[in-house]
C-alpha positions in Angstrom: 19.9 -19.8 -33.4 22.5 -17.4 -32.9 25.1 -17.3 -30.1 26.3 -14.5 -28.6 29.7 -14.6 -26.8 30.3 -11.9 -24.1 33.9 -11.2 -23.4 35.9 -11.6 -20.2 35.8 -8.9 -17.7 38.5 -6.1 -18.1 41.2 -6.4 -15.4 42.4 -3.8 -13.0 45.6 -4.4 -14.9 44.8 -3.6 -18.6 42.8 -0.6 -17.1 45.5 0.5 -16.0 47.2 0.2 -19.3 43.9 2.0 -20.4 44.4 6.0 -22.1 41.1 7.2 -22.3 40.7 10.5 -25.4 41.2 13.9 -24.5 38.7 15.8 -22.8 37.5 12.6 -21.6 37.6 10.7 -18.0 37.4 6.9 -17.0 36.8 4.1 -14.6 36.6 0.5 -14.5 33.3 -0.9 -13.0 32.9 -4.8 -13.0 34.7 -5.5 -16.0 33.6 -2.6 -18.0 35.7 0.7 -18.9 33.3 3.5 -18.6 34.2 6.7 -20.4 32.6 9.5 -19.8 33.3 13.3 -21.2 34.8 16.0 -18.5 31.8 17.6 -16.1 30.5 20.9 -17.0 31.0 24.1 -14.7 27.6 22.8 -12.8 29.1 19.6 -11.8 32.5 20.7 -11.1 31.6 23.7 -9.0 29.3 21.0 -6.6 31.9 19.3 -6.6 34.2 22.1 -5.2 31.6 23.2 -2.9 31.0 19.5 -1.1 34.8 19.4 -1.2 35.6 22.6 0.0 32.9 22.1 3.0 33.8 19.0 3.8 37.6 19.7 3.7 36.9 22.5 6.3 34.4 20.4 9.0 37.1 17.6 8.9 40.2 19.4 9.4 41.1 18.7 12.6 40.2 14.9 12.2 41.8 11.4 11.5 40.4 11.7 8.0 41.4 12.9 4.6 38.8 14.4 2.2 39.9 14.1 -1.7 38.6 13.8 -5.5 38.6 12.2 -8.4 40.8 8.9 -7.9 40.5 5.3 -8.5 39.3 3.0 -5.8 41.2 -0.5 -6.1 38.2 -3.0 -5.7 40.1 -5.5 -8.1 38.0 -8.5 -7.1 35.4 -6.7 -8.4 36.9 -5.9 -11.9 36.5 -2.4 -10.7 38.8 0.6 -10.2 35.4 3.8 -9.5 36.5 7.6 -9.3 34.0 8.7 -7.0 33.8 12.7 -7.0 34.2 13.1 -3.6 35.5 11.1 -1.0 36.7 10.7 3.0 38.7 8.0 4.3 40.8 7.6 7.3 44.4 9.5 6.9 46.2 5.9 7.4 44.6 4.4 4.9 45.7 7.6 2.6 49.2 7.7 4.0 49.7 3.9 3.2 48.7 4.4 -0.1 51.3 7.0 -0.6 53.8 4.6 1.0 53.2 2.4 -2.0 52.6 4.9 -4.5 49.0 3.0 -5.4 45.5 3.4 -5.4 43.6 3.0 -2.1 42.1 -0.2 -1.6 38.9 -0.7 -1.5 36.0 2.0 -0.5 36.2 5.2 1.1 34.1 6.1 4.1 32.6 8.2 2.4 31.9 8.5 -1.1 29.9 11.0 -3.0 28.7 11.2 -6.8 27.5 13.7 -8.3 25.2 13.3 -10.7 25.1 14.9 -14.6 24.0 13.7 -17.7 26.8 11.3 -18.2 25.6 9.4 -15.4 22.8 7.2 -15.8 20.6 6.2 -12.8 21.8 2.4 -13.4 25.4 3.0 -13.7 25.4 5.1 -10.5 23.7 2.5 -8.5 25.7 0.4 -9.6 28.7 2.1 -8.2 27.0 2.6 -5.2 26.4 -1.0 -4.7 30.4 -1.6 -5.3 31.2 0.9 -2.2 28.9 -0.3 0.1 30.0 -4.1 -0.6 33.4 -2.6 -0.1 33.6 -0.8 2.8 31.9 2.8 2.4 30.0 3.4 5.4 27.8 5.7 3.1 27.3 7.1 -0.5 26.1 10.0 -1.1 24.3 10.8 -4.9 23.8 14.5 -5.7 21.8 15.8 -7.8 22.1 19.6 -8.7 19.6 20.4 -10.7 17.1 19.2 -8.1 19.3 20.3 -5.2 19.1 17.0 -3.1 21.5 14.2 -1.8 20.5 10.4 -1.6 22.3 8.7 1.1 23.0 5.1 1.1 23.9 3.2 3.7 24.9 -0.5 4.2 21.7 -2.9 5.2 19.2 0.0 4.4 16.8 -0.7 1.4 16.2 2.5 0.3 18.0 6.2 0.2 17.7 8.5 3.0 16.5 11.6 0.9 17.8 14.9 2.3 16.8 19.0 1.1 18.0 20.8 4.1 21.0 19.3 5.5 23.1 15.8 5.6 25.3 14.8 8.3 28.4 12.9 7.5 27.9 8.9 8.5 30.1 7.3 11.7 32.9 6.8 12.7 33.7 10.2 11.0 33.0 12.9 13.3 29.6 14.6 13.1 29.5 17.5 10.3 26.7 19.2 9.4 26.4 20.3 5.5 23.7 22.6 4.8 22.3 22.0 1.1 21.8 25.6 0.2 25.7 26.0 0.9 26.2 22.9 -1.4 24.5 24.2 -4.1 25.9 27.3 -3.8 27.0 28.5 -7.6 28.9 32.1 -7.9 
């Protein structure tokens, strides 16, 4: 009979300590680095689009729309870098203050889905904001041009082709889909 021995979750704290190679990006989700090579022009320019969109509905808010930075869920053995995100301007500000990553989940976070991604992993991640704090994830998927939203105590996605309304307490904006998927 063999026995297999798993090892002991990663901390936030060798993460941290954590260079992943060039041309590649990381995260730590429950215990596990993740490494995963840089998105292609696809990915990145969805990214820029929901970024760019919700940077503009949002400007005159409380909140702060951003990318690509860890989330410190360290009870969780998990730092995520969700490709999107919104969370209230204090929360942002105290970070800076402290010159650390925000604790816990955005409001809002949004992932954008690629062939690095695998359906598991991402619902994984999804999981970890809700349990944290996220009021909503977002998964988009480009090549299919539609957004699952996820929302805490709902069993399934909310499956949207046309538009998708940013979840309370941010204010109401409206992104139409055609103007995410927008590639020039």
């Amino acid at each position: 009979m063999n026995t297999v021995a798993k090892a002991p979750p990663i901390t936030a704290e060798q993460y941290l300590n954590f260079k992943a190679p060039p041309g590649f990006r990381d995260e730590l989700i429950e215990g596990e680095i993740v490494v995963a090579p840089m998105p292609k022009p696809l990915h990145h320019d969805v990214v820029d689009n929901i970024y760019s969109l919700l940077k503009e509905g949002l400007q005159q808010s409380s909140f702060k729309v951003g990318t690509a930075i860890n989330m410190d869920m360290r009870e969780d053995y998990s730092m995520p870098v969700p490709d999107v995100w919104v969370m209230e301007k204090a929360r942002w500000r105290a970070a800076l203050a402290e010159n650390a990553y925000p604790k816990g989940s955005p409001d809002l976070a949004i992932e954008v889905m690629s062939r690095a991604n695998t359906r598991n992993r991402i619902l994984q991640k999804v999981r970890l904001y809700l349990k944290n704090g996220s009021k909503a994830v977002w998964v988009v998927f480009p090549k299919k041009k539609r957004i699952e939203a996820y929302y805490p105590k709902q069993e399934a996605p909310s499956v949207h082709e046309d538009v998708i309304t940013t979840p309370r307490p941010l204010p109401e904006v409206r992104l139409q889909l055609d103007a995410i998927f927008r590639i020039e």
